[in-house]
C-alpha positions in Angstrom: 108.7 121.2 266.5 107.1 121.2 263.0 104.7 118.9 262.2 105.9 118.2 258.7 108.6 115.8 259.2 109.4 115.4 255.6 110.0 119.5 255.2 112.3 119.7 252.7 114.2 122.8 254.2 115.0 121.8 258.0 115.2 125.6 258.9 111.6 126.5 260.6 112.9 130.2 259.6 113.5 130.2 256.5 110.9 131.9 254.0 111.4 130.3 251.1 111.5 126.6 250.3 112.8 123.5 247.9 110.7 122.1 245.7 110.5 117.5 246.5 112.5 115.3 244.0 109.2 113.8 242.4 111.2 111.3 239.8 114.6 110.2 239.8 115.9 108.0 237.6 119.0 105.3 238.4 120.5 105.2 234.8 119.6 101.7 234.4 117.9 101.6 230.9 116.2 98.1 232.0 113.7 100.0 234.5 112.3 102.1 231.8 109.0 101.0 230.5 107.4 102.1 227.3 104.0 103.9 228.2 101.0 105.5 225.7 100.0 108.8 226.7 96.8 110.9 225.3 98.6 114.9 224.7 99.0 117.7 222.4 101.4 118.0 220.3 102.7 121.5 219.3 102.8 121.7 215.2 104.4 125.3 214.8 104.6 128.0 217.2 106.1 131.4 216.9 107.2 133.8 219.7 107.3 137.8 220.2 109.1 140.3 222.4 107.1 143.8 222.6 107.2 146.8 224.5 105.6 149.9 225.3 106.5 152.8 226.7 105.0 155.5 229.4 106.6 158.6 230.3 105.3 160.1 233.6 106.0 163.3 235.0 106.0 164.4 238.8 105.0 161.5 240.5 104.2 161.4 244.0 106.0 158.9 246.2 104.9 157.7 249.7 106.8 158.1 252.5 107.8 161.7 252.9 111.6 161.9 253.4 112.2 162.5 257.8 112.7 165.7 258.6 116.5 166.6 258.4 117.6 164.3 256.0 118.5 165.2 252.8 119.4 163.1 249.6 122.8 161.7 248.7 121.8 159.6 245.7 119.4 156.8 244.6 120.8 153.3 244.8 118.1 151.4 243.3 115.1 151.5 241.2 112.4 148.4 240.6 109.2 147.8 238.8 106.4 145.1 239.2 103.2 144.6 238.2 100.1 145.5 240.4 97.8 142.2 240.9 95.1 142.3 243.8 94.5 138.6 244.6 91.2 139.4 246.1 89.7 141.1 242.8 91.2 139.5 239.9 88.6 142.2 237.7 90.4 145.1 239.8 90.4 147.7 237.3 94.1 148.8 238.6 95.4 145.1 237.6 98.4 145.5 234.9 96.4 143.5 231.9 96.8 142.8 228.9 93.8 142.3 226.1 94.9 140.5 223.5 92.7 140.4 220.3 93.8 138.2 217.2 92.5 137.7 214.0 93.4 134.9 211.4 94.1 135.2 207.3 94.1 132.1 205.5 92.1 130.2 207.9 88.4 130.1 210.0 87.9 130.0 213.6 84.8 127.9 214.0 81.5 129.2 215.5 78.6 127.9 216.7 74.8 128.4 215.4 74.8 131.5 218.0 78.1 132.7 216.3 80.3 132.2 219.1 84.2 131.0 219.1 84.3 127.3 220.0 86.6 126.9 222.4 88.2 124.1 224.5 90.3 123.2 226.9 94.4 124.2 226.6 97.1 123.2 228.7 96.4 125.7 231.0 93.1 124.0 232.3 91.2 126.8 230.8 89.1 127.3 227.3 92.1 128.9 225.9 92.0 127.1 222.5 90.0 127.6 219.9 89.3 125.2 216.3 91.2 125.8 213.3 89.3 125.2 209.6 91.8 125.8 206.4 91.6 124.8 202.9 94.9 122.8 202.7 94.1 120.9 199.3 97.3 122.6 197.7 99.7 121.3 200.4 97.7 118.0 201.0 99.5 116.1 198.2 103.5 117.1 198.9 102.1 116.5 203.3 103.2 120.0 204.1 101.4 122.9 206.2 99.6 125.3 204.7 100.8 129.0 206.1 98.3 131.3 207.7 98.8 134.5 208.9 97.7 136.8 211.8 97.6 140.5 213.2 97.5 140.6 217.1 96.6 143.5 219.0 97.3 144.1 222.6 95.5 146.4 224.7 97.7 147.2 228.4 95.6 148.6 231.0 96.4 149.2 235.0 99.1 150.0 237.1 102.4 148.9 238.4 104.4 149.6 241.3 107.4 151.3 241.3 110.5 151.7 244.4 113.4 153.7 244.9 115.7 152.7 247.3 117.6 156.5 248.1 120.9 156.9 250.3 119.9 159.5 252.6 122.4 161.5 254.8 121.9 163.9 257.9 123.5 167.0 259.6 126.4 164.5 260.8 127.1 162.9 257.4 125.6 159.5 258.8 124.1 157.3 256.1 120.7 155.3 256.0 119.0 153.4 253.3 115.3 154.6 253.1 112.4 153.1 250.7 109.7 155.3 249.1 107.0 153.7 246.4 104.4 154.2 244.6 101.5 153.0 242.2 101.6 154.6 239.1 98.8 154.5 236.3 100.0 152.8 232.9 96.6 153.5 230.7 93.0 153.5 231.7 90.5 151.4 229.8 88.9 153.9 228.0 92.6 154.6 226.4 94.8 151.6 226.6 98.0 151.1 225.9 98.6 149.3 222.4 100.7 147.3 221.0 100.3 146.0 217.5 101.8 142.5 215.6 102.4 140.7 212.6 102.7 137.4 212.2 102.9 133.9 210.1 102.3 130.6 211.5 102.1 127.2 209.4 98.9 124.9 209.7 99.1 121.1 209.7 96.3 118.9 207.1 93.8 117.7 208.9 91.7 116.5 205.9 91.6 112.8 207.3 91.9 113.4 211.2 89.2 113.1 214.0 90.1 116.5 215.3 90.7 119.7 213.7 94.0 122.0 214.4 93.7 124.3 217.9 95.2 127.5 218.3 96.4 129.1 221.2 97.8 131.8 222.7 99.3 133.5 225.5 101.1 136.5 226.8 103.5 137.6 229.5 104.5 141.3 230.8 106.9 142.7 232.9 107.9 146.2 233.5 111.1 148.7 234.2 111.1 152.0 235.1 114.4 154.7 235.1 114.5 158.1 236.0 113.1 160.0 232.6 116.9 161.6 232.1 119.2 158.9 234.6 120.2 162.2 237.2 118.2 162.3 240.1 118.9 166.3 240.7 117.2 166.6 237.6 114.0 164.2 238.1 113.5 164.0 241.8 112.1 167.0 243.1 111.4 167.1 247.5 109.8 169.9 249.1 109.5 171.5 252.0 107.6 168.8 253.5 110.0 165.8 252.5 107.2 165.3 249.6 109.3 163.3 246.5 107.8 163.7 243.2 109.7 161.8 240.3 109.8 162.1 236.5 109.8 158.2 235.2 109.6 156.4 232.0 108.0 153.4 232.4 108.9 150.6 229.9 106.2 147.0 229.7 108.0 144.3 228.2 105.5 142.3 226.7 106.4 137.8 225.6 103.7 136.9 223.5 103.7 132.8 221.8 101.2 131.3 219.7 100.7 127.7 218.8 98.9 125.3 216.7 98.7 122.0 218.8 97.1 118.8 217.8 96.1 116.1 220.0 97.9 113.1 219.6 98.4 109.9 220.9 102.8 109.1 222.1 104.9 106.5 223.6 107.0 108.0 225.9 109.9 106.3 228.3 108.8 106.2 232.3 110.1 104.2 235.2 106.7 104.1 236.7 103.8 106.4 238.2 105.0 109.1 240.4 104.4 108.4 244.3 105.1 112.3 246.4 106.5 111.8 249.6 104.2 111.2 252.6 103.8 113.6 255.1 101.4 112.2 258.0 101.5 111.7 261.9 101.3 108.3 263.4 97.8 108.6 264.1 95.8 106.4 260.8 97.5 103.0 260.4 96.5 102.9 256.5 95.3 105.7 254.0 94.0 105.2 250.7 95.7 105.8 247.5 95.2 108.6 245.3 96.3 106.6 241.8 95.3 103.2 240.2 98.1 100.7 240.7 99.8 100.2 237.1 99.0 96.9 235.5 101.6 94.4 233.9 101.3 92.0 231.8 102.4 89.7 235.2 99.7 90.7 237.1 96.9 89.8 235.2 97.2 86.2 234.3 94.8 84.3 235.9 96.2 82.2 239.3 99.4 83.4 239.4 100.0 85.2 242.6 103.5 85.0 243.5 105.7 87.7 242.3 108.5 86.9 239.7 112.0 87.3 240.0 112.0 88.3 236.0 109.1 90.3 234.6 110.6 91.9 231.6 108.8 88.8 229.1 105.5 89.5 231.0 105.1 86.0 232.4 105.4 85.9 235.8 107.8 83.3 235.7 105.2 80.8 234.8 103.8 79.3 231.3 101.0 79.5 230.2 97.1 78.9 232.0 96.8 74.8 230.9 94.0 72.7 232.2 93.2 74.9 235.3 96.7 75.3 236.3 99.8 77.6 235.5 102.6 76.6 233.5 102.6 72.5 234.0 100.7 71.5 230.7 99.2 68.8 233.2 95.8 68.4 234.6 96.6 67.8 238.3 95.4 69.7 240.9 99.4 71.2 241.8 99.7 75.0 241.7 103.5 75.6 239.8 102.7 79.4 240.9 102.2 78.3 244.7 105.0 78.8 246.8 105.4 75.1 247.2 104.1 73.5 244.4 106.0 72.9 241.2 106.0 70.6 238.0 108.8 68.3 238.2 109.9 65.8 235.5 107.1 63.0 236.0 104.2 66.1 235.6 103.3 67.3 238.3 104.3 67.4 242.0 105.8 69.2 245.2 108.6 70.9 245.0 109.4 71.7 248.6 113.2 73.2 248.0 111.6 75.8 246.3 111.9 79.0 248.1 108.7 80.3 249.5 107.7 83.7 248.1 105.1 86.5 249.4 101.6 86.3 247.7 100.9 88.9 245.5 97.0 90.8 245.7 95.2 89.8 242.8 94.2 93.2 240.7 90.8 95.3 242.0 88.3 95.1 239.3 
């Protein structure tokens, strides 16, 4: 029995998994809210596909072929990148150096001469402070263009598989997986690949904050036999040894962006609550988030919940002498469950519906 009773795939078996439904939204336009968030807005970005290419001759592939066997064909081929988890500065780690430099525009430095940098999307101090002179664009409130040359250096290795349909003395077929970790470029020589390219600059004459730029890069790798026939490329010896002629191919997607933080009202139908999974052990647990404040919560002695919050009232008037919504100075409660203001000023309604007591906010 699995302890997680809100799994999201009921098969205990299965290896991969479903992501929860974290918002969902009903259609109904009334339950959206309009909320101020604190982000970055992307000004321009540009994006680039590169490749480079590595041709390697008799590879050695791990396991030997069994004894007995010999080769009918090779059904598949695949390539992925080698990352250890346990060293992310493992020199065999597939990486990519990127190095960019900026015409038209100033990264800014400190006293020491070092890039200020803060922090990007990513949670790191990926982005760094723009400076341009954008007095001739100022006037018509257009960008001023800048322009950049990137450099990316690839170093490590990747992983490549052939799946080959094997065959013995009595013609029986079996599916049999060799690998190996082949070198793309060492450090000392790496692997480059050079860019071009133009990117437009907001004015941020009058503006607390200065433009960011940012950058980031993504590889992936194939791999083929160097002339597509295997009789030709894949060479076994007595031993069951498979050497391999490849060419190796790392498809590089590289993005930069100029982002600038800015303040947006964006549509929400509330703070996200992540299903619960607990066992009946604790009666209560804490929260993780601040409860959101309406305009209906905070006014001052009103405690019942309204049946219409949408004018931010609670379904009371306004706080007059001491009391909520009567305009007189007796001592009844209009936001009590019982008490009300009826025609003569103030009084006790008792036909009106008792309704649960709302907490007053934490402060």
């Amino acid at each position: 029995m699995s302890c997680f009773g809100g799994r999201v795939s009921q098969d205990l078996y299965q290896n991969c998994c479903n992501s929860h439904v974290l918002c969902e939204f009903d259609g109904d336009i009334s339950s959206l809210k309009s909320e101020p968030i604190y982000v970055q807005k992307v000004f321009d970005a540009v994006e680039f596909h590169l490749q480079g290419m590595k041709s390697v001759s008799g590879q050695v592939f791990s396991p030997c072929i069994p004894c007995g066997y010999r080769v009918k064909r090779v059904i598949d081929i695949r390539c992925k990148k080698f990352f250890n988890p346990e060293n992310v500065d493992d020199e065999n780690n597939l990486k990519l150096d990127v190095n960019t430099s900026i015409s038209g525009a100033t990264f800014l430095r400190n006293s020491a001469g070092d890039l200020l940098t803060v922090v990007g999307a990513d949670g790191n101090l990926s982005e760094r402070l723009l400076y341009a002179d954008t007095t001739n664009c100022d006037d018509d409130c257009m960008g001023t263009p800048i322009f950049g040359t990137q450099n990316i250096c690839i170093t490590g290795n990747v992983i490549v598989e052939l799946d080959l349909l094997l065959c013995d003395s009595c013609n029986r077929e079996t599916i049999f997986t060799i690998s190996s970790e082949v070198n793309v470029a060492e450090a000392c020589q790496p692997l480059v690949l050079t860019n071009f390219f133009e990117i437009c600059m907001p004015s941020a004459i009058d503006t607390a904050f200065l433009p960011r730029f940012t950058e980031f890069c993504n590889s992936a790798c194939e791999t083929r036999l160097a002339t597509n026939n295997y009789g030709r490329d894949l060479c076994i010896d007595a031993d069951g040894q498979v050497t391999a002629n490849l060419i190796i191919a790392i498809c590089v997607t590289c993005e930069k962006k100029i982002v600038v933080p800015v303040q947006l009202c964006v549509l929400s139908t509330g703070y996200v609550q992540a299903e619960v999974q607990q066992n009946a052990v604790c009666q209560s647990f804490p929260t993780l988030f601040p409860n959101q404040i309406r305009p209906c919560d905070t006014i001052e002695n009103c405690g019942a919940i309204a049946d219409n919050t949408d004018n931010g009232d609670c379904g009371c008037g306004p706080v007059v002498g001491g009391n909520c919504g009567c305009g007189c100075d007796c001592d009844c409660d209009p936001c009590n469950s019982c008490d009300s203001c009826d025609d003569n000023g103030c009084g006790c309604d008792n036909g009106r519906p008792n309704r649960p007591q709302r907490p007053q906010p934490r402060r």
